[in-house]
N, C-alpha and C positions, 0 to 999 in steps of 0.2 A: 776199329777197323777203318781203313782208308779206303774211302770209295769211290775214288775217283781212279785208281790202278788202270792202266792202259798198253800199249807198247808207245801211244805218241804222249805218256805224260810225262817225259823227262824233255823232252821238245817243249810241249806245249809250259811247262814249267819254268823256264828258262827262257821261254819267251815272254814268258807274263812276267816276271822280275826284271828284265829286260826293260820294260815298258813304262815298271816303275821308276820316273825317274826324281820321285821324291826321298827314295830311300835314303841315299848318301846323305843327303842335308839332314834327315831327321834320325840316321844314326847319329850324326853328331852333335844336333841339339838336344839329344838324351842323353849325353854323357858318355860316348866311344870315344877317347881320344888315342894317341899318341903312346904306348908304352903299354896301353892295358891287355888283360885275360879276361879272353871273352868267349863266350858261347853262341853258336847260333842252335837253337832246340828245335828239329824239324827242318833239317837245310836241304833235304832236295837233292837236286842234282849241282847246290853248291853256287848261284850266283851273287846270292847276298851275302856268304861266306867271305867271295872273292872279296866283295865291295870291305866287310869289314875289316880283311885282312890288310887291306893298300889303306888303311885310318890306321890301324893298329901300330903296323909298321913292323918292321924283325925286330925290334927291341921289345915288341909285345906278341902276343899268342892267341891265335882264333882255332878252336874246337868247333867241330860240326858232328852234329849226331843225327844220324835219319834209323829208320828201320829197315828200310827197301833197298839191297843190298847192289841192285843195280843203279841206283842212284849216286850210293856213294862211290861206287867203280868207276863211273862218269867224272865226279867231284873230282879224288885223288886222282883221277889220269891227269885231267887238263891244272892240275896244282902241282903239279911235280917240281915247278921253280919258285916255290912259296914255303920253305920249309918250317915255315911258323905257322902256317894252317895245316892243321889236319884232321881227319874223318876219322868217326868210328861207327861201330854200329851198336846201336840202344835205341832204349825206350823212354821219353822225354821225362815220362813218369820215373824212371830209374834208370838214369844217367850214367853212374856208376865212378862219377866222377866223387872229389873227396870232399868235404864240408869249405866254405869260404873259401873255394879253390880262383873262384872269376871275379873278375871287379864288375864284368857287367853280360844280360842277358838277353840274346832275343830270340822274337819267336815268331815266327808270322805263319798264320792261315792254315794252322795245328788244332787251335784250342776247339772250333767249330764244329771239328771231328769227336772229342773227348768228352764223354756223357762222364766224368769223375773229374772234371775241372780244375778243382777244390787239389786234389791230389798231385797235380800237374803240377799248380802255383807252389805249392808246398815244397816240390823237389826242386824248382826254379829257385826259389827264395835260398831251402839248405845248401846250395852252391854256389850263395854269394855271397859275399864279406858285406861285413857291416857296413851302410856309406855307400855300398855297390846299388848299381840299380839294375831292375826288371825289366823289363820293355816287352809288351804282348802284341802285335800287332792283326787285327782279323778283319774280316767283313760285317757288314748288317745290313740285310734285306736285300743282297741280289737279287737279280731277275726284277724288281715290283717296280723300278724308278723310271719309269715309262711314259711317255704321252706323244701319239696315242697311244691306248692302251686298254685293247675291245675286254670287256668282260669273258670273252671265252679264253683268252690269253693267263687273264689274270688267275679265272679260274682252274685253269690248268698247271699253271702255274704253281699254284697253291696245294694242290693235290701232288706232285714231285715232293713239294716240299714236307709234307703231310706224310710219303713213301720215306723220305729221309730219315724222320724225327724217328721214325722205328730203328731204325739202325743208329741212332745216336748220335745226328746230327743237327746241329742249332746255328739256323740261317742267322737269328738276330745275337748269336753271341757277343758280338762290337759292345752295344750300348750295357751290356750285363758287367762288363770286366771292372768297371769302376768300381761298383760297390764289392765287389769278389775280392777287388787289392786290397780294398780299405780294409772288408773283412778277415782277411789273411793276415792282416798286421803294417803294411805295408804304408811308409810316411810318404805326406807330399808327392799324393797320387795324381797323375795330369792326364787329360785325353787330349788326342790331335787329331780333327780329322780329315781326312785326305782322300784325292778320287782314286779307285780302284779303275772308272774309266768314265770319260765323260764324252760324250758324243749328240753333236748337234748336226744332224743330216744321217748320213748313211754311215754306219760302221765300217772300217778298215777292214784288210785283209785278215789280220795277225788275227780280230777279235771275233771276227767271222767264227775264224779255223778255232779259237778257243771255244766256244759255244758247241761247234759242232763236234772237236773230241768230249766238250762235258757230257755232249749228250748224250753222245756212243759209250761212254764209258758209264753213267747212270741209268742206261736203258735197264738192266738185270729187275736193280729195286726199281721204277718208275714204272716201267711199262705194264705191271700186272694193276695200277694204279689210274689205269685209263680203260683195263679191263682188255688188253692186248699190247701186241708190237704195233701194230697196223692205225688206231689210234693215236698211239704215242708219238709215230714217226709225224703222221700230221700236227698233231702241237708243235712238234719240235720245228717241223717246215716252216708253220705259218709263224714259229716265235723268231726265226732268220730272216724274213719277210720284214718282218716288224723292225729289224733291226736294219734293215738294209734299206729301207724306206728315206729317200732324202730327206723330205719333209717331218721327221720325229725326231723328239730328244731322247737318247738314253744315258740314265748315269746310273753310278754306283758306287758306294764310300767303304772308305773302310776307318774304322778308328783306332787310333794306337795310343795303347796307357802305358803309362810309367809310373814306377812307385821305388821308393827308395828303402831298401832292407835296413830295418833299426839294429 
C-alpha cells in the first residue's frame, strides 16, 4: 500500500527527482548506457524515466511501470516525443514483462513500502539478462539526521515511524538491501551512498512544501499515534520549526545497490 497518495504527490514527486541531481551520474556509473533495455520499477510521475530515456537513446528502450494510474497519465502525456519510453501499469512484484527482457533495472523509493521485499527483488532479477544489472535505490532513517534535535521531536518522530511499520513500511530499508542482493543471488553487489538532502541553515522552499505534503498525506496512519489530529499537527509544526531554524543541520541519505544478475 502506498502511503503517501495525495492530489500534491505527483508535484511533490517530481520535484524531489528534480532535486536529485546525482541521479544521471549514478545511472550511468551503474551500467545505463547507450543502446540498452531498461526498466524504471516504480516511476511515478516519470522524471527519472525521462532522465534514462535521453542515456538510453532511441536505439534503446526505457519501460516504466507504476501502479497509480494518474501518474502514469502525467508520465505518457509529457513523453509523447520519446517514443522509446513508455508506461504501463503493474505491480513491480509482477511486471508482466517476459524473462531476460532488460539489460538493466531501477527502482527508487519503492522497496521502503513493500513488507515481501524478497519478492520484489526476485521479479527484478527474472527480468533481466544475464550480465544485466539491478540497481535499488531508497532511503535510511529520515526524519532522525538532526541537530538540533530536542528529544520531543525525536520522540515523535519515532512513534510516526512506529504508525508506519504497521502498514509495512521500513524507514531503515537502505542499509538492509545489501545483504538481501547478496542473498538473492545477486554478483558484485555495491552500495553508494548519496544525499537525499542536506541542509546547513534553514531549509528551502521546495523541502519545506515536501515535509509538509508528507505530512498531510501521513496524518490518516500518524495521528491516532499521538493520540489525536491536534497533537499531531504540533509535532508536525514544531518539526518545520526545526527545519527552518538557520542555525541547524539537517540531512538525509539514501543508499543505492547494485548487483549483477549471474
Amino acid at each position: 500500500m502506498y502511503l503517501m497518495e495525495s492530489t500534491e504527490e505527483g508535484r511533490r514527486l517530481l520535484a524531489q527527482e528534480g532535486a536529485s541531481g546525482y541521479v544521471r551520474a549514478l545511472l550511468g556509473s551503474t551500467g545505463l548506457v547507450a543502446g540498452a533495455r531498461a526498466l524504471d520499477a516504480g516511476c511515478g510521475p516519470g522524471g527519472i524515466s525521462e532522465t534514462m530515456a535521453d542515456l538510453v537513446g532511441p536505439t534503446g528502450h526505457v519501460t516504466g511501470v507504476d501502479l497509480n494510474e494518474d501518474r502514469l497519465r502525467e508520465a505518457t502525456a509529457r513523453n509523447a516525443h520519446r517514443p522509446w519510453l513508455r508506461f504501463t501499469q503493474a505491480d513491480i512484484r509482477r511486471t508482466g514483462l517476459p524473462d531476460a527482457s532488460v539489460d538493466y533495472v531501477w527502482s527508487q523509493y519503492v522497496f521502503e513500502y513493500l513488507p515481501d521485499r524478497p519478492v520484489a527483488l526476485a521479479e527484478l532479477m527474472r527480468v533481466t539478462r544475464p550480465g544485466g544489472k539491478v540497481v535499488v535505490s531508497d532511503i535510511d532513517g529520515l526524519g532522525f539526521q538532526n541537530w538540533p534535535f530536542p528529544e520531543s521531536l525525536r520522540e515523535g518522530t519515532q512513534r510516526i515511524v512506529d504508525a508506519l511499520a504497521t502498514r509495512g513500511f521500513d524507514l531503515h530499508v537502505g542499509r538492509k538491501l545489501f545483504s538481501e542482493f547478496r542473498q538473492a543471488g545477486l554478483r558484485d553487489v555495491r552500495v553508494h551512498l548519496m544525499p537525499f538532502y542536506m541542509v546547513a541553515g534553514a531549509a528551502d522552499e521546495r523541502l519545506m512544501k515536501d515535509w509538509e505534503v508528507r505530512f498531510a498525506a501521513l496524518a490518516p496512519v500518524a495521528a491516532p499515534a499521538f493520540g489525536g489530529e491536534q497533537p499531531y499537527q504540533e509535532h508536525c509544526r514544531d518539526f518545520l520549526r526545526m527545519l527552518a531554524d538557520p542555525d541547524g543541520l539537517k540531512y538525509a541519505v539514501t543508499l543505492v545497490t547494485e548487483g549483477t544478475r549471474p
